[in-house]
NUGU-466258 format. One record per atom (N, C-alpha, C): y, x, z. Coordinates in steps of 0.1 Angstrom, whole numbers, plus 2048, in hexadecimal, padded with zeros to 3 digits. Layout:
YXZ/...
% end
This chain:
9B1A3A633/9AEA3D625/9BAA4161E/9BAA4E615/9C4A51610/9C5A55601/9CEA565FA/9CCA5B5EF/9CBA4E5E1/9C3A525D8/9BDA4E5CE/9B2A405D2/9A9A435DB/9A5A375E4/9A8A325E9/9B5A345F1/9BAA2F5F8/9C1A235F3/9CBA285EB/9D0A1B5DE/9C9A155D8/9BCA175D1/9B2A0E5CC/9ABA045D8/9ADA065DF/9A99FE5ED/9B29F35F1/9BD9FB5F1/9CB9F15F2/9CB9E35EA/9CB9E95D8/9CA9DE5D3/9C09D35CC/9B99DD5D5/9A99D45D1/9A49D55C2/9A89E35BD/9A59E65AD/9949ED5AE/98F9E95A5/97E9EF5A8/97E9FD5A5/9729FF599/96FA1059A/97BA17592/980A1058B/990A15580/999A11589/9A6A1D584/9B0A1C584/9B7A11578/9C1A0D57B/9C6A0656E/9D0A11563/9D5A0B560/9E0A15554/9D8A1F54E/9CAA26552/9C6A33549/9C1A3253B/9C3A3F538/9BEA40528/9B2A3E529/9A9A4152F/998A4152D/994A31527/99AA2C520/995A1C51B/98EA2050F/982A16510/97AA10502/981A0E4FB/980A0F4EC/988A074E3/98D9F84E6/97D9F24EB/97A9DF4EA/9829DD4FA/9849E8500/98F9E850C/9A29E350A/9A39E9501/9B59E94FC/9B99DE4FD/9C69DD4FE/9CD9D24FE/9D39CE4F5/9D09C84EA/9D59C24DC/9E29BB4D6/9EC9C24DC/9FA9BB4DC/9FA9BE4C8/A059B44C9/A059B44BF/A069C14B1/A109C84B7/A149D74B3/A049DE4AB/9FF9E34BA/9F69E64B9/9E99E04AE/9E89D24A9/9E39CD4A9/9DF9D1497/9EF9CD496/9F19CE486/9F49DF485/9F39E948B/9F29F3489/9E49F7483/9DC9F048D/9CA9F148D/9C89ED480/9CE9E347A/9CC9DC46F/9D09E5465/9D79E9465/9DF9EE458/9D89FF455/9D2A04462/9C9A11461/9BDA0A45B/9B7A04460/9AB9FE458/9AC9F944B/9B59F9447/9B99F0438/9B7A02434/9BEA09434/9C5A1A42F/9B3A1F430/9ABA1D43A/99CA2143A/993A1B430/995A0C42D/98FA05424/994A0C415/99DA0B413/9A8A12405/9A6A21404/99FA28408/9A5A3740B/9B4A36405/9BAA3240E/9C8A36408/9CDA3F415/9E0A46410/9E3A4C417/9ECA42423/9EBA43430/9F0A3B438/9FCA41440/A08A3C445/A12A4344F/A17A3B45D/A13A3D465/A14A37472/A1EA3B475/A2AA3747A/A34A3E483/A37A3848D/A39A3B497/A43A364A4/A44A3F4B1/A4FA3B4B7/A52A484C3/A45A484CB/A46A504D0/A40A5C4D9/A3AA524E5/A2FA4A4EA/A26A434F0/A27A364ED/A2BA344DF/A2EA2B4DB/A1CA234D5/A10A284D6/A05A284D1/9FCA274C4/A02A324C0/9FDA364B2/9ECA384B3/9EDA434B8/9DFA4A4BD/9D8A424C4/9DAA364CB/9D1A2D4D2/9CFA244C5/9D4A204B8/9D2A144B2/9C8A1D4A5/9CDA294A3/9C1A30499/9B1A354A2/9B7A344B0/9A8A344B4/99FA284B1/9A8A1D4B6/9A3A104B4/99EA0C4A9/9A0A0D49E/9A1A0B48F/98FA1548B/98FA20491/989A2748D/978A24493/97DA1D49F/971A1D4A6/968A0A4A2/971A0649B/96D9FC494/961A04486/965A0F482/95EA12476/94DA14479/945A1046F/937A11472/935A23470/930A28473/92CA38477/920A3E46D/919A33467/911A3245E/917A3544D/924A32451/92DA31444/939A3743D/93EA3D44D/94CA4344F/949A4D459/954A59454/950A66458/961A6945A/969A6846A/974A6846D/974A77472/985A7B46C/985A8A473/997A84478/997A8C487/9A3A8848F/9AAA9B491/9B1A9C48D/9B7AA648C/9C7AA4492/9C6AAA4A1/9D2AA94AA/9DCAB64AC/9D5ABE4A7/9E3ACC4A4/9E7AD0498/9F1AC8496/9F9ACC487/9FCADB489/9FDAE3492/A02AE9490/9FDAFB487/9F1AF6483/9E5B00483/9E9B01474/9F6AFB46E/9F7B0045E/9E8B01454/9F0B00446/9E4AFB439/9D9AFD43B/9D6B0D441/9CDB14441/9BEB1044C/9CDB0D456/9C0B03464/9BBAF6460/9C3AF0456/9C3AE4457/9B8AE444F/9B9AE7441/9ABAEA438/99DAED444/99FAF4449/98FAFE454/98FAF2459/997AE9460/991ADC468/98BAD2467/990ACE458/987AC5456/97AACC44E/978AD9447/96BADF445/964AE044F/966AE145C/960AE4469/95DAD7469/965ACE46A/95EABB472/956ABB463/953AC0459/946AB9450/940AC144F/93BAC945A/930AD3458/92EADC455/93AAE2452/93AAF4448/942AFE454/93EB0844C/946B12453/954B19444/95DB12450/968B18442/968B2543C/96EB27433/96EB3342C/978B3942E/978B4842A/983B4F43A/98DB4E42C/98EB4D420/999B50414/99CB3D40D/9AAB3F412/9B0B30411/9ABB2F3FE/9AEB353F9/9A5B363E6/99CB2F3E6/995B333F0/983B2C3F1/983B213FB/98AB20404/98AB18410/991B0D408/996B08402/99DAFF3FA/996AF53F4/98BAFC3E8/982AF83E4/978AF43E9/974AF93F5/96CAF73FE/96CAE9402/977AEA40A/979AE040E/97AACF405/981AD03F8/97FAC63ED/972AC23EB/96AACC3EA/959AC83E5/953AC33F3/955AC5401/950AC340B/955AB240D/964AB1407/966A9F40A/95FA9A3FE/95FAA03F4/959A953E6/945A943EC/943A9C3F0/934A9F3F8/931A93401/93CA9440B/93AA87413/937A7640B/942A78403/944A6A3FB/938A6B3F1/936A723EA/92EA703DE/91AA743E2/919A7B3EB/90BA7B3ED/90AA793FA/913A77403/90AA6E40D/913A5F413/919A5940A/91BA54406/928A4840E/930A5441C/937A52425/949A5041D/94EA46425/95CA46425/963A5242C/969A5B42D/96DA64431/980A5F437/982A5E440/98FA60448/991A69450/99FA7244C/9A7A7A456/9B2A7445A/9B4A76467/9C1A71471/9C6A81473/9D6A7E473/9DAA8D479/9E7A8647E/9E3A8B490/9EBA87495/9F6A8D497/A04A8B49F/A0FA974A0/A13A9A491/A15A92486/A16A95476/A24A98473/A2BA9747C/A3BA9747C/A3CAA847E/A33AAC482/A35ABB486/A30AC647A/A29ABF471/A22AC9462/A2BACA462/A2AAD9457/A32ADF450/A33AD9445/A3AAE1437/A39AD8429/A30AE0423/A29AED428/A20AF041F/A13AEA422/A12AE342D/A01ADB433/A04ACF42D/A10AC642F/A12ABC428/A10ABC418/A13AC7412/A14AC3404/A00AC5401/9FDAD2409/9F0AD5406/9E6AC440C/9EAAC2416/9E4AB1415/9E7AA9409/9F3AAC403/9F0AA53F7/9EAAAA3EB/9EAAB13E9/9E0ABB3DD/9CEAB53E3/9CCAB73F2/9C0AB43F7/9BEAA43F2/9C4A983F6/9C0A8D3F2/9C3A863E3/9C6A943D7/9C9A913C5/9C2A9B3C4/9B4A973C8/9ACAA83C1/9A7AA23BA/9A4A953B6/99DA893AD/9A5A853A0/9B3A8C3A0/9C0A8A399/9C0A7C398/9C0A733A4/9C5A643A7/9BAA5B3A0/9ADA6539C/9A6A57399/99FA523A4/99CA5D3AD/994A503B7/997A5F3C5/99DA533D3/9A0A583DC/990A5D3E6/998A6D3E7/98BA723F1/988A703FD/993A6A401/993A6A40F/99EA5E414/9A0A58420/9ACA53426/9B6A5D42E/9BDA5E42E/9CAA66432/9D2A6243B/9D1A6144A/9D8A56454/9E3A6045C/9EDA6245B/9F4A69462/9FFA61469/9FFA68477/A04A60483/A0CA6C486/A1DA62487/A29A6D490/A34A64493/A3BA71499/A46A6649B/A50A6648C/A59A5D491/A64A56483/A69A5E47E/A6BA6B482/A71A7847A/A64A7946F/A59A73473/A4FA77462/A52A70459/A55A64454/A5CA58453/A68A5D44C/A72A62453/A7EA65449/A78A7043D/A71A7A449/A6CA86440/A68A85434/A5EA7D435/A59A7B427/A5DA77418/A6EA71420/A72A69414/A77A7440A/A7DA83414/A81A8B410/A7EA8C3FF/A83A953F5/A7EA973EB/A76AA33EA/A74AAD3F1/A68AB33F0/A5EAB13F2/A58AA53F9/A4DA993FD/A4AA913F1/A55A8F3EC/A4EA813E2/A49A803DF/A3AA883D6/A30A8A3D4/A24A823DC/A2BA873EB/A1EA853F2/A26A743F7/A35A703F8/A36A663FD/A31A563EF/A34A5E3E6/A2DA553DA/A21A4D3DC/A1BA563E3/A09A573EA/A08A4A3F0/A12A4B3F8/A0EA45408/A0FA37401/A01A2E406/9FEA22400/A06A1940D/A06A1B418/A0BA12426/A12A1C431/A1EA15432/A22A1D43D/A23A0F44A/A25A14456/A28A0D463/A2CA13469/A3AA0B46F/A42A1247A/A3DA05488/A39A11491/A32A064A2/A3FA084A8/A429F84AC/A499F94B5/A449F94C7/A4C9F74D0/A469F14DE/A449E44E1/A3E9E34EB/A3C9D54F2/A469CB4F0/A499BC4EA/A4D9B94ED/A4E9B24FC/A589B0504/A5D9A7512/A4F9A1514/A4A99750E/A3E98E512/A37995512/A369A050C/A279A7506/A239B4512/A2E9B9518/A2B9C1526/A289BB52E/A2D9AE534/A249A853C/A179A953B/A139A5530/A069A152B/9F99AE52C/9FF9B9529/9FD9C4528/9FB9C4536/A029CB53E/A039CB54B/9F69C1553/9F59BA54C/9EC9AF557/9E09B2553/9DE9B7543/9D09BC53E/9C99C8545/9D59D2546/9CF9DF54D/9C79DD55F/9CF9D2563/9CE9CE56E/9BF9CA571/9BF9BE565/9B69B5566/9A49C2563/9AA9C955D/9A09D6557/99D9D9564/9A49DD571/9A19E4579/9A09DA58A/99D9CE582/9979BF592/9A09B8592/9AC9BA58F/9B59B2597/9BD9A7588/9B999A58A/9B9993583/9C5988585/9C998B596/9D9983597/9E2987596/9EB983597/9FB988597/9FE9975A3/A049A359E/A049AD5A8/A129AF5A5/A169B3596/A259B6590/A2D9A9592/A389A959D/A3C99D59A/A459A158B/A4E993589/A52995579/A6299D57F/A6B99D582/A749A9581/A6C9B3582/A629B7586/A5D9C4589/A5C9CA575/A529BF572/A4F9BF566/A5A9BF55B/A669B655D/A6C9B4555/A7A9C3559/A769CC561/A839D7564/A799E255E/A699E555D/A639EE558/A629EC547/A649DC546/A639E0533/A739E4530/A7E9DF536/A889E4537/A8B9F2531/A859FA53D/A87A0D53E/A7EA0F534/A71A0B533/A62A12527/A6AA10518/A72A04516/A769FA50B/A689F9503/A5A9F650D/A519F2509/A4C9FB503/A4BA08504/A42A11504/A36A0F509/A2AA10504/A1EA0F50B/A1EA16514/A1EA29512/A1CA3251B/A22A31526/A33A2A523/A3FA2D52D/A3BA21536/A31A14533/A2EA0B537/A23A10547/A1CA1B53B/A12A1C545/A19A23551/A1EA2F550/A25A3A556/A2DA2F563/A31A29563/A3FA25568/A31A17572/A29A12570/A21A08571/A1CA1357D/A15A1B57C/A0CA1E587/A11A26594/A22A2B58B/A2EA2F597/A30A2459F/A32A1C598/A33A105A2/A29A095A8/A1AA0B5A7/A11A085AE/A12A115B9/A14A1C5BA/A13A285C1/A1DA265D1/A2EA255C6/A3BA215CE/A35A155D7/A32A0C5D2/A2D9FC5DF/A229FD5E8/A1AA045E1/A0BA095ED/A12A105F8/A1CA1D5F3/A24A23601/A2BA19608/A30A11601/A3AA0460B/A2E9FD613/A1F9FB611/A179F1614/A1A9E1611/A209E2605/A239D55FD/A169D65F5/A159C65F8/A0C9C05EB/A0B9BE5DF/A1A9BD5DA/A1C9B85D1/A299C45C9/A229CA5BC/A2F9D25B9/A389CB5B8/A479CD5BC/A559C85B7/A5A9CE5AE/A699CA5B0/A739D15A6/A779DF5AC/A769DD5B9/A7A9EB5C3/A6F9F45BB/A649F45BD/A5B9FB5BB/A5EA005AD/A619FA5A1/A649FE599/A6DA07597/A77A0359F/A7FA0C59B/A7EA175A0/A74A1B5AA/A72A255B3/A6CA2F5A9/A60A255A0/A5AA2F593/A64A3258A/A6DA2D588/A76A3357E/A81A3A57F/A7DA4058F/A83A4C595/A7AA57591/A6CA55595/A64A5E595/A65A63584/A5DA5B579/A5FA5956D/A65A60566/A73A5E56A/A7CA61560/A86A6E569/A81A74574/A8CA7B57B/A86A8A56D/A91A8E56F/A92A9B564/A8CAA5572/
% end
């Protein structure tokens, strides 16, 4: 037996792999980070207020606004996830007209307004909380940024149309403080910066994904564990990445048990340029 089954055989993992994205929400692993991240998007959803997520790059932004989101009743809330900043004012407007049903208007004049009456529509006659996420936010320009803020003061601050969750890395964070932002950073009711894993908390991690996929005893011994939060510095992604290199690395040795060897074998693979 070789391959993909072949390793799942090895470690006696059932129909899943471990470390993959394909998780349930009620699947995740709840470290702390993540935890109060979840929390603090749901507060910004309760508030329509504007929210700012930041942390490096698989640091799990996007897994804790999924999480948050998938707590929301469906009956009541009407979530739009918008993951290409890069489609400027004009895409940005058509996107969320498209997730509420319309077909945008080809003249940003009209498409503007469009769009304003289609969120006060949501809220006021059918009677939904409305949330947009825009992921990758570090990458808007200042004319989509400022037009998101013109979009959430179309009420001129008496009552919020929507919640505003934008997730990037820490370059959005300085950005904003900028003074051609202020406007919109005035706005922002909560910001959070995610950090990684801490030391205890990768183990922990590690044994969840495990435990997700059969195997409920010890496989990582702890150097193993304690040299991959090391390199990740508790990166979830870098956690996962470097985790299943090293499942991979010990299956070729026909070791049972990943080590430290093995690790470091993934953080050849991992990190070779």
């Amino acid at each position: 037996m070789s391959g993909i089954d072949g390793l799942r055989a090895h470690y006696g993992f059932g129909t899943r792999m471990p470390f993959g994205k394909d998780l349930a929400p009620g699947m995740l692993h709840g470290y702390r980070c993540h935890a109060e991240a979840t929390a603090r998007i749901g507060w910004c959803v309760a508030e329509s207020a504007i929210g700012v997520v930041t942390g490096e790059c698989g640091s799990g932004k996007t897994v804790a606004a999924r999480a948050a989101l998938a707590a929301l009743d469906g009956s009541r809330h009407t979530t739009i996830y918008l993951g290409t900043p890069g489609v400027g004012l004009r895409g940005m407007y058509a996107a969320i007209t498209a997730a509420l049903g319309a077909t945008p208007r080809f003249h940003s004049a009209s498409l503007i307004p469009q769009t304003q009456d289609l969120l006060a529509a949501e809220s006021e006659e059918r009677g939904k909380k409305v949330t947009v996420v825009i992921d990758e936010a570090h990458l808007l320009d200042a004319e989509t940024l400022e037009g998101l803020r013109c979009l959430s003061n179309a009420h001129m601050d008496s009552v919020a149309p929507f919640a505003l969750i934008l997730l990037g890395q820490p370059a959005l964070r300085r950005r904003l403080r900028l003074g051609a932002f202020a406007a919109l950073d005035q706005r922002v009711g909560l910001r959070y910066a995610m950090s990684g894993l801490e030391a205890s908390e990768t183990g922990a991690y590690v044994a969840h994904h495990l435990a997700l996929a059969g195997r409920a005893d010890t496989l990582f011994s702890d150097d193993a564990i304690a040299l991959a939060h090391q390199v990740s510095r508790g990166l979830p992604r870098m956690v996962n990445n470097l985790a299943v290199q090293a499942l991979i690395a010990a299956w070729a040795e026909h070791k049972a048990i990943v080590d430290e060897s093995a690790v470091r074998a993934a953080v050849a693979e991992v990190t070779e340029c």
